[in-house]
C-alpha positions as CSV (number, residue, x, y, z in Angstrom):
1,X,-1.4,-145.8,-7.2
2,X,1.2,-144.3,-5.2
3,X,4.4,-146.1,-4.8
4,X,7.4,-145.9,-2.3
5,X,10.5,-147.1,-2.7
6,X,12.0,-149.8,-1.5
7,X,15.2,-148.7,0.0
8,X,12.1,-145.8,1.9
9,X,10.1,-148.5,2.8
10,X,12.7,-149.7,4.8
11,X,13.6,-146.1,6.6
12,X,9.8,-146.4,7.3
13,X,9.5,-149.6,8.8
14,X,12.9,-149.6,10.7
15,X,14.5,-152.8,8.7
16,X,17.8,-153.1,6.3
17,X,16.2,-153.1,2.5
18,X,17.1,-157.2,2.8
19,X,14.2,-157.7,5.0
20,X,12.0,-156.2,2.4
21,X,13.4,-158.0,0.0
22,X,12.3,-160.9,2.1
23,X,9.2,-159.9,3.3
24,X,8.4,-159.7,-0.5
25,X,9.4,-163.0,-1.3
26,X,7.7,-164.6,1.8
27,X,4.7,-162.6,0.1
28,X,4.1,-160.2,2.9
29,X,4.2,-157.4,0.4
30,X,3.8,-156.5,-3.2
31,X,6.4,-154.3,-5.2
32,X,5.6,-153.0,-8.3
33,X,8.0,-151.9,-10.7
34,X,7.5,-148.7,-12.4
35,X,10.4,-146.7,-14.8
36,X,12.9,-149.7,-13.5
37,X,12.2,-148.8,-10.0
38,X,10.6,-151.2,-7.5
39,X,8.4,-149.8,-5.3
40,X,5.2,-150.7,-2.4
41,X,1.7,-148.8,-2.7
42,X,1.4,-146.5,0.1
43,X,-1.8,-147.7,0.6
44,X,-0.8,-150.6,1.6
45,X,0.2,-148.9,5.3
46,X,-1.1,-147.5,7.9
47,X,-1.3,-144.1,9.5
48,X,1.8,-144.9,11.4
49,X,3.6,-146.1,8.4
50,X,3.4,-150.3,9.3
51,X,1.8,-152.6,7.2
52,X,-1.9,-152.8,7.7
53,X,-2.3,-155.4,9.7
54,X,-5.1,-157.8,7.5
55,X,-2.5,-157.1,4.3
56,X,-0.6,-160.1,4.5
57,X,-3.2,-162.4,5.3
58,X,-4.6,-161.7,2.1
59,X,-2.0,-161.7,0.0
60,X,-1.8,-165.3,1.5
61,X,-5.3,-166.1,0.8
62,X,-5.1,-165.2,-2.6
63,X,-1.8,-166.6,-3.7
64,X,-2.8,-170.0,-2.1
65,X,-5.8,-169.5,-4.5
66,X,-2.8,-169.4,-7.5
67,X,-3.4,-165.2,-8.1
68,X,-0.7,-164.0,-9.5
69,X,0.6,-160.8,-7.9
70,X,-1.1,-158.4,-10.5
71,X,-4.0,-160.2,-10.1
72,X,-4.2,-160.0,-6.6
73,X,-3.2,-155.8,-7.2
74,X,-6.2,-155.6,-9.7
75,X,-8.7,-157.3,-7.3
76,X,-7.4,-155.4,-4.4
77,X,-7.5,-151.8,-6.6
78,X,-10.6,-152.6,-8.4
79,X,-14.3,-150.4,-7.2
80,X,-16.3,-153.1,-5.6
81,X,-20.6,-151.3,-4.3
82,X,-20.9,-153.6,-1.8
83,X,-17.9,-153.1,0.4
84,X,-18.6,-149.9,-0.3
85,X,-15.4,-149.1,-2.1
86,X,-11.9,-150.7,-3.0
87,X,-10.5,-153.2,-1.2
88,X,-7.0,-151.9,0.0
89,X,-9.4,-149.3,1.4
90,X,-11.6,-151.7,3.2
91,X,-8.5,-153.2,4.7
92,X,-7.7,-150.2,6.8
93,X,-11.5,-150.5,8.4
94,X,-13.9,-152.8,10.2
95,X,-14.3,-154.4,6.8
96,X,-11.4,-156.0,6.7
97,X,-12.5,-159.1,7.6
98,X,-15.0,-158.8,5.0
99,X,-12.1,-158.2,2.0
100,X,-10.3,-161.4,3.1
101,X,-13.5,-163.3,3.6
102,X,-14.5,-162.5,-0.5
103,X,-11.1,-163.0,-1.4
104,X,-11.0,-166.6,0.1
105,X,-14.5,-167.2,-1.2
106,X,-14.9,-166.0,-4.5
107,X,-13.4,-166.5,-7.8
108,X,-11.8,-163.7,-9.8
């Protein structure tokens, strides 16, 4: 998993680093924190460089279902035959309606 930096994420999406701060605790995002540094997967935007559109939906879906962030990363990053593919894939398809619907619907 690729990550970019926080202060870059920013620069990418056009906002001061304090909106992604908030955006991650208004859990529109996931940082992860490698070597000290926080950072966003890259797959977790578009071709433009926004967020993909289903992304925070999900994340929504699945914290209101109590997943913890790295749960929510594992299931997100984790091979799944009948979508075909990962999730965080999916999402940036005509399946991502699909990857929210199993995340609502069934249990980790």
């Amino acid at each position: 998993m690729t990550l970019i930096p926080l202060p870059d994420v920013a620069e990418q999406l056009g906002i001061a680093v304090t909106r992604v701060h908030q955006m991650l605790r208004d859990h529109q995002l996931i940082a992860v924190r490698r070597d000290g540094v926080a950072g966003v997967p890259k797959d977790f935007f578009d071709s433009t460089g926004a967020v993909v559109k289903p992304l925070p939906g999900l994340i929504t879906v699945m914290r209101d279902a109590k997943y913890t962030d790295e749960e929510i990363l594992e299931w997100i990053y984790t091979e799944d035959e009948s979508l075909p593919g990962r999730p965080v894939d999916a999402i940036h398809g005509p399946l991502a309606r699909e990857v929210v619907r199993r995340a609502a619907a069934e249990p980790f």
